[in-house]
N, C-alpha and C positions, 0 to 999 in steps of 0.2 A: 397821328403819327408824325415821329418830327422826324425830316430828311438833312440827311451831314450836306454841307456845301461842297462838301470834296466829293460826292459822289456824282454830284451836277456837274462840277465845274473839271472832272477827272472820266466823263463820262466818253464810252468808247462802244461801240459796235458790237463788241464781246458785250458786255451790259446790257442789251435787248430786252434778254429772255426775264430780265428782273422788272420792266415797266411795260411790256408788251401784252397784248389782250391773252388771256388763258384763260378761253371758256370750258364750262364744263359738257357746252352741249345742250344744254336745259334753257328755258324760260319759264318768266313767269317768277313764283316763288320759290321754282328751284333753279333759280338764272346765279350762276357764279361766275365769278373771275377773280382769282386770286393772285392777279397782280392789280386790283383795282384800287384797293385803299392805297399802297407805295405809290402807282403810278399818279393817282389824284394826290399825292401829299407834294410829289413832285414837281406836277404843273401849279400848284398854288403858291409853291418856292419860286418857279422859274413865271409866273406870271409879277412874283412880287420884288423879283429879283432877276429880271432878265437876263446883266449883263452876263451872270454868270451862266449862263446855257449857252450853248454851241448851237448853230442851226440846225446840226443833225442831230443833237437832241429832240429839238424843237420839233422836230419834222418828226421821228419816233413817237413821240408821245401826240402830237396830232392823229397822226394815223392808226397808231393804237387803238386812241379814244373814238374814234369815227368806225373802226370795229366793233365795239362798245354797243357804240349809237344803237349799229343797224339789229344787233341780238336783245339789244335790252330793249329796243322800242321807246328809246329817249336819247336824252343829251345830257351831258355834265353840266350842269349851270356855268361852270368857266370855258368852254370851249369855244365861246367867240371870244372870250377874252384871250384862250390860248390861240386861235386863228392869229388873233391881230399880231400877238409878240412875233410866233414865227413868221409872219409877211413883214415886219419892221424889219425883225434880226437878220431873217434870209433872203429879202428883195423878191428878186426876179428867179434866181438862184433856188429858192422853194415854191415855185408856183406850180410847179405841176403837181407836187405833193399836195399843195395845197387844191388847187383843181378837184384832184382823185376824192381826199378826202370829205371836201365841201362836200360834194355830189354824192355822195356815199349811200345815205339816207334822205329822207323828208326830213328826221331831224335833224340831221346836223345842216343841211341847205337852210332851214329856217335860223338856226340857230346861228349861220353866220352872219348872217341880217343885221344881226347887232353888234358889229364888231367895230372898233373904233380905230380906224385909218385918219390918217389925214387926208386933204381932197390933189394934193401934190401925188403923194405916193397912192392913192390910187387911181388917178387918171394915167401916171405911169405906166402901173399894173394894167389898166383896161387895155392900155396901146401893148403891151410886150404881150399878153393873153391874146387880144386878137392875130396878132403879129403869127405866134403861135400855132395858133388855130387854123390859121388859112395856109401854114407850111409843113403841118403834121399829118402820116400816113395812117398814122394810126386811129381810127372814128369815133373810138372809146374816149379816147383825149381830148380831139376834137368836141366834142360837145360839151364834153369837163371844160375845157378852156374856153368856149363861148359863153357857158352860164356863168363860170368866173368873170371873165369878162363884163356881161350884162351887169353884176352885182357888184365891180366896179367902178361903174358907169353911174350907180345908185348911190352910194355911200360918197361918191366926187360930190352927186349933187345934195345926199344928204335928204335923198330919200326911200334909201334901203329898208326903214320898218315901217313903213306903209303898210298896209294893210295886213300886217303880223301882228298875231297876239301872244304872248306869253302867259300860259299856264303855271305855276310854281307847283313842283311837289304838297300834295295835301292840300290843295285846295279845295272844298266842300263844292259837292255839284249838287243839284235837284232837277228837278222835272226832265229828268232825260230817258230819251224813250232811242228803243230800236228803230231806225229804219231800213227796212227791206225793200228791193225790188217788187214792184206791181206784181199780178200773179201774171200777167199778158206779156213780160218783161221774160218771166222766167220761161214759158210758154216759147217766145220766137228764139229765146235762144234751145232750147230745146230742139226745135225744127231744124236751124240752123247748121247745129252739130250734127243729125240726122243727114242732113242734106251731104255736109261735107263726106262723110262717112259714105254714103252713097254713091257718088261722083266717084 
């Protein structure tokens, strides 16, 4: 799907409803969202063509996608790439979006891992994030803004994918097996919840 440049670069508030997550409720193979093809043809324009997105685009279609994340149980493969553009484009001025979002999921926390900052702007970012975090009431934020934070602290020193693996779509697995909690596992928690109930 190819995206007009005037819809990026003419994008307003009223626009939302047309790149914004719209699940259907379902997962799995009945998982939809029928703004997801426009909205991914979007971020591939505005990852390949920054200048022309606004930050509050940028910051829409981030959060969007980080809704995505936590329904679909994955990541867009460009969503550190769209991390990065909207923390260039919007500074400090998108970081609490970006906080929310990062944090969202397992996946998209992983998946901002690989996002390519420079070590200037985000040693920046780590100082205005903690900065943040130690003057915010809100505790939801607060820990959004610390782990931001932490994961700027990682990517200054350029070592953000440490111990992160990337999976790709369709990648062939074998020998994989369940594993379950011991039966003695299931057992005290058993008790446990009995106990509380009791009390």
């Amino acid at each position: 799907m190819s995206v007009d440049a005037n819809f990026i670069a003419g994008y307003t508030e009223q626009d939302r409803s047309r790149i914004d997550f719209a699940w259907n409720g379902k997962h799995a193979a009945e998982f939809v969202d029928t703004n997801q093809e426009k909205r991914w043809a979007v971020i591939s324009r505005c990852i390949n063509e920054p200048e022309l997105a606004s930050p509050v685009l940028l910051e829409h279609l981030f959060l969007a996608d980080a809704a995505w994340a936590r329904e679909a149980w994955g990541s867009n493969p460009s969503f550190a790439a769209l991390a990065s553009v909207l923390l260039q484009r919007g500074g400090e001025a998108a970081l609490d979006t970006f906080a929310r979002g990062f944090t969202t999921s397992f996946d998209t926390f992983g998946a901002c891992h690989e996002m390519k900052l420079g070590p200037e702007l985000s040693a920046r970012l780590a100082v205005v994030a903690r900065d943040r975090a130690a003057e915010t009431t809100d505790d939801d934020l607060r820990k959004c803004l610390e782990s931001s934070a932490e994961l700027f602290s990682k990517l200054q020193r350029g070592i953000a994918q440490e111990g992160w693996a990337t999976v790709p779509p369709g990648t062939p697995v074998h020998s994989v097996r369940v594993v379950s909690p011991r039966w003695y596992h299931y057992i005290g928690r058993k008790i446990s919840a009995w106990i509380r109930r009791a009390t």
